[in-house]
N, C-alpha and C positions, 0 to 999 in steps of 0.2 A: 410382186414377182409375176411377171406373164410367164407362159410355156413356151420356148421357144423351140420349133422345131428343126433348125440348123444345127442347134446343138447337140439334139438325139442323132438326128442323122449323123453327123461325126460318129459319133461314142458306137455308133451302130458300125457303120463302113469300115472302121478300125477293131472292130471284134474287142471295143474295150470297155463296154460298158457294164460297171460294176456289179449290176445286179443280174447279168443276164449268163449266169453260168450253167444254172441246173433248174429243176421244178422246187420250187418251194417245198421244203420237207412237211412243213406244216399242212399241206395239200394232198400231198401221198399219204401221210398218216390218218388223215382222215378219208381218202378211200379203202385203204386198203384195210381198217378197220370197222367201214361198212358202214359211215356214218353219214358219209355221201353217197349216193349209189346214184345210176344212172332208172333204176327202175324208180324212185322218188322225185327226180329232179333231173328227169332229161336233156331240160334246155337251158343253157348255158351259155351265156355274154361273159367277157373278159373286158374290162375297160381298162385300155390302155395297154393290150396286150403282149405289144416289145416283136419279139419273134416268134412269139407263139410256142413257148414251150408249155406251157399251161394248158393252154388252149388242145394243143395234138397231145399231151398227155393224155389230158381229159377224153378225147373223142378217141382214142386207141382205147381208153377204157370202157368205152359206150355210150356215153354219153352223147348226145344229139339231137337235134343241131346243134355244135359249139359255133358262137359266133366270137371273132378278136376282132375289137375296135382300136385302133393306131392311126396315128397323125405320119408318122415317119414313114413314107412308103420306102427306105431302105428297110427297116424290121421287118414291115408288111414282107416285100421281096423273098425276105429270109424267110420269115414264117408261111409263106407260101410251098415254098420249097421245102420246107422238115414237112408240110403235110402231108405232099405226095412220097417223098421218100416213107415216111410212115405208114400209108396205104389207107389213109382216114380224108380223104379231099371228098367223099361222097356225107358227111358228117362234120366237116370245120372246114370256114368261109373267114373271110380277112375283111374289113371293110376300112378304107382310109376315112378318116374324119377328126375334129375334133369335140371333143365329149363334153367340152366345158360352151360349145356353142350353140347350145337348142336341141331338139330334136333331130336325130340321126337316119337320114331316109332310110327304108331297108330293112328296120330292127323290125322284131313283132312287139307285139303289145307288151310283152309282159315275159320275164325270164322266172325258170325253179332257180336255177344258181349264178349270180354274180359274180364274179371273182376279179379283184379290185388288189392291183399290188404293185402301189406306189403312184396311182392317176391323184384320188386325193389328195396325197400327200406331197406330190408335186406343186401344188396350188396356192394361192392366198388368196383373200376376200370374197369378191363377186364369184371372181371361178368359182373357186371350191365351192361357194354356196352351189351352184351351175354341175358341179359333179353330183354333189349330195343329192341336188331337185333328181337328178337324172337315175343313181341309185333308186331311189323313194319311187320315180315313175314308173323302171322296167322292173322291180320285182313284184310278183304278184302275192299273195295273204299267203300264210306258211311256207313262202320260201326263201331258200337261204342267201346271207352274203356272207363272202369270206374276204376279209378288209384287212387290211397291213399299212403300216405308217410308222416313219420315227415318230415318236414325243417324247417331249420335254418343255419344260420353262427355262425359253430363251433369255430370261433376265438371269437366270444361275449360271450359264454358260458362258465357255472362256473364248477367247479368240474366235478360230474358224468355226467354230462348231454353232457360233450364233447366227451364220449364213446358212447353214444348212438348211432344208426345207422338213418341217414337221408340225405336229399340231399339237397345239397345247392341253396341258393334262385339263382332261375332262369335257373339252368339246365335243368328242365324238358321241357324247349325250346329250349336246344341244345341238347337235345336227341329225343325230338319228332316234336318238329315246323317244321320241315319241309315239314313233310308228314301227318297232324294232325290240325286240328283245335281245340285250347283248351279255355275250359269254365270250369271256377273255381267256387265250387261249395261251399255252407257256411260248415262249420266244426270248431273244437276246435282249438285254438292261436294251433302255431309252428306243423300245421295240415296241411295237404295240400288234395285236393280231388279234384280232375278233373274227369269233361266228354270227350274226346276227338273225336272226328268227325274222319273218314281216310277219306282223300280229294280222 
């Protein structure tokens, strides 16, 4: 499966895109618990950012530079726009691209926090190997990624559910164990959501 970008742009232009309702509860709870902080982990990439709810969450909470990388310049559009309505546009930048293509002009070396929720998981094969290279290059030693993904074992699954895009139980140790300490964090059955450490 490639990514196709006509088809975010729909889901985007029509205000119907399933995942794009609120900030990931998983993401507030670990601000507002103090486990992320903007004094630890100022700089922040979002890959795959959508509208940038994350993103200008993040950067109204301090954090900065937030950077959100998107392919769909309608999401981009809209996440541009919740910045300045937010008052965070001197602290979160939008850049089109896509993340499964090489290096991304723009970015800096190296990010404290990654926040990755659903570009992965979008993916199969090459790409995704192409996200993961690209997680492993922009985080720097002790800092964090915050990763979310369906999984499952598509041979268990019935009908529609075996199209859907997810990553099989236990890859996300043979794409990141290596380099990554990972801590599995609670979420919904056939949900995945990790914190990852870079060792």
């Amino acid at each position: 499966m490639r990514l196709r970008p006509w088809f975010y742009n729909t889901l985007y232009r029509f205000n119907v895109a399933p995942w794009d309702k609120e900030v990931r509860p998983q993401l507030t709870e670990l601000v507002e618990s103090g486990r992320l902080t903007p004094t630890e982990l100022p700089r922040v990439l979002d890959l795959g950012c959508g509208t940038g709810a994350e993103a200008v969450y993040l950067a109204g909470k301090g954090f900065g530079p937030v950077v959100g990388v998107d392919f769909s310049p309608v999401a981009l559009r809209r996440a541009r726009a919740r910045a300045v309505s937010a008052g965070v546009v001197e602290r979160c930048t939008f850049t089109e691209a896509d993340i499964t293509a090489g290096p991304i002009p723009g970015l800096a070396d190296s990010y404290d926090l990654i926040c990755d929720f659903g570009a992965l998981n979008d993916t199969e094969g090459e790409q995704r190997l192409a996200v993961a290279r690209a997680i492993h290059r922009l985080s720097r030693p002790g800092g964090k990624v915050l990763l979310w993904c369906f999984q499952g074992d598509k041979s268990q699954l019935k009908g529609g559910a075996k199209m859907a895009p997810m990553i099989a139980p236990g890859e996300e140790k043979e794409l990141f164990g290596d380099a990554f300490d990972l801590e599995y964090l609670p979420t919904r059955p056939r949900t995945l959501m990790l914190l990852m450490t870079r060792r």
